[in-house]
N, C-alpha and C positions, 0 to 999 in steps of 0.2 A: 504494500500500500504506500510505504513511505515514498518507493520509485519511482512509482505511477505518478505521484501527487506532486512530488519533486524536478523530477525529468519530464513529467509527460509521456502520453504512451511512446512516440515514435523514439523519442530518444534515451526510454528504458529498454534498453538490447537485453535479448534474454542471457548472456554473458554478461552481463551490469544484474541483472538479478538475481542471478544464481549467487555473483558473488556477495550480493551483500545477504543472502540466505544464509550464504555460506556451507554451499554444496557445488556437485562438479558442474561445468558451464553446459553438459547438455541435460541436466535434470528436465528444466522444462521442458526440453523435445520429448523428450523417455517418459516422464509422468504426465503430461498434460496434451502432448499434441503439437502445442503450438502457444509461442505469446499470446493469441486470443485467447485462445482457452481460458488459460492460467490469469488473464485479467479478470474473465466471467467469475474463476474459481475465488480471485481476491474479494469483488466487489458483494458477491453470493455470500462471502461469511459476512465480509461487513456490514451488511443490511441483513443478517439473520434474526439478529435481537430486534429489530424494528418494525421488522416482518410481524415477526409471530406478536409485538406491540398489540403494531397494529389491524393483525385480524380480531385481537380480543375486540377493541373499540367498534372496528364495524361490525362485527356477532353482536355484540355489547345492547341491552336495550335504553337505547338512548334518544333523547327528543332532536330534532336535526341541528339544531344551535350546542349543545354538550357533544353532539358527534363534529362537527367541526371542531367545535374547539378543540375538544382531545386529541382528534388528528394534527392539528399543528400545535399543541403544544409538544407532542409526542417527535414531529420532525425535529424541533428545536433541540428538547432532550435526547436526540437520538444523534445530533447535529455535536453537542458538546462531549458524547462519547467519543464519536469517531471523528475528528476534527479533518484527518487526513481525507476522509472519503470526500468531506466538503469540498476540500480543495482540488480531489480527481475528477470530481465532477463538475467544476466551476469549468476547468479547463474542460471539459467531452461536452460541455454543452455548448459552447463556440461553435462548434465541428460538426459537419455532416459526417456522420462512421456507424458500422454495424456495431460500436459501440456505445452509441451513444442510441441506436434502437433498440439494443439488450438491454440497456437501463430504464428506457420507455416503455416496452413491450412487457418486461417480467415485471419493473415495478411502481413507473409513476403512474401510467393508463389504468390498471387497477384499482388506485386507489383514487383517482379523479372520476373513474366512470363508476364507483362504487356512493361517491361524496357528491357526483351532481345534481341525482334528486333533492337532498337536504339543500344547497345551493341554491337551485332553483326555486324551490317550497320558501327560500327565506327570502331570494328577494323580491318573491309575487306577493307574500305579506307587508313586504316592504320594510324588513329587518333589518336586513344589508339592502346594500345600493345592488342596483342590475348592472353588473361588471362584466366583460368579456370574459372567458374562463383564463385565458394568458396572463390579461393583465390583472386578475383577480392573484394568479399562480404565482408571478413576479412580486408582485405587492406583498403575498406571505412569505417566501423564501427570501428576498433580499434581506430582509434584516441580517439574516444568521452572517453575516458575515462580520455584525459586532461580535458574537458567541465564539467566533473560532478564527480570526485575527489577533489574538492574545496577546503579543507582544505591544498592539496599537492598547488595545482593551486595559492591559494595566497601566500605561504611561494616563490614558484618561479616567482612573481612578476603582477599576477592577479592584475588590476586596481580595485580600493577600491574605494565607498564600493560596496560590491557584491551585485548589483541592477540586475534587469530581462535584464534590455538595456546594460549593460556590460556583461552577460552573452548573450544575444543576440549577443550583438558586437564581442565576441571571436568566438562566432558559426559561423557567417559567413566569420572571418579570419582563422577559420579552416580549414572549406569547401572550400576557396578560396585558399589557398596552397595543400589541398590534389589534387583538380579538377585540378589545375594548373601543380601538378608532373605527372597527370594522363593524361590531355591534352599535357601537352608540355606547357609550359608558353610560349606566343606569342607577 
């Protein structure tokens, strides 16, 4: 992950991986295939915990305003675990690539075609604003990028020292002011 996130994919060579695995430079051909592969294999653990999150919340019986929100506070705190994945995915989403369709296809479409009835039910009530679903999408993920910039984050006053439960505690003050300008604070 650290590669991926650091180099970017084309210029993590699977002989740049291996060695900072630190195994022989053809592991990835012999156990995975292929660098694609072995990227799906990275991305696949690191949204594991997130996953199975977040099918509790959509199983979950919840009213369509507690089902949003759970879902993005749940990216956020999902955001400060894997701080690398943010930044593998900042960069694959620039880019047209069958990888940046493997991260659509297995796991943001899911969970957007599962959250767009709730969406919609909220803003024919007139809950939320009638937002396009992009710019609704961009409007909730941009923030994270206070949550997992940390070097920026403590210079402008991040509580020290940077434990999981402080960055937990900012993800759900995140999410609590986005949801709150998107709700309407009540």
């Amino acid at each position: 992950m650290e590669a991926f996130a650091e180099l970017g994919y084309a210029r993590a060579s699977a002989r740049e991986l291996a060695k900072r695995l630190g195994v022989n430079h053809n592991f990835i051909n012999d156990r995975y295939g292929s660098k694609a592969t072995f990227w799906r294999a990275v991305l696949d653990e690191a949204m594991r915990w997130e996953l199975a999150q977040r099918r509790e919340i959509l199983d979950a019986d919840l009213d369509d305003e507690q089902r949003v929100r759970a879902v993005v506070e749940l990216f956020y705190r999902a955001s400060v675990r894997t701080p690398l994945l943010a930044r593998l995915l900042a960069d694959e989403f620039c880019q047209e690539s069958e990888r940046l369709d493997y991260f659509y296809d297995h796991y943001l479409a899911p969970t957007l075609t599962a959250l767009q009835p709730a969406v919609e039910r909220l803003a024919a009530a007139g809950r939320i604003p009638a937002t396009p679903p992009d710019v609704l999408f961009f409007a909730l993920i941009s923030p994270v990028a206070g949550l997992v910039q940390t070097p920026l984050a403590t210079r402008l006053g991040r509580e020290q020292p940077l434990t999981r439960e402080v960055q937990e505690r900012a993800a759900r003050r995140l999410a609590q002011l986005v949801l709150d300008g998107l709700f309407g604070a009540r």
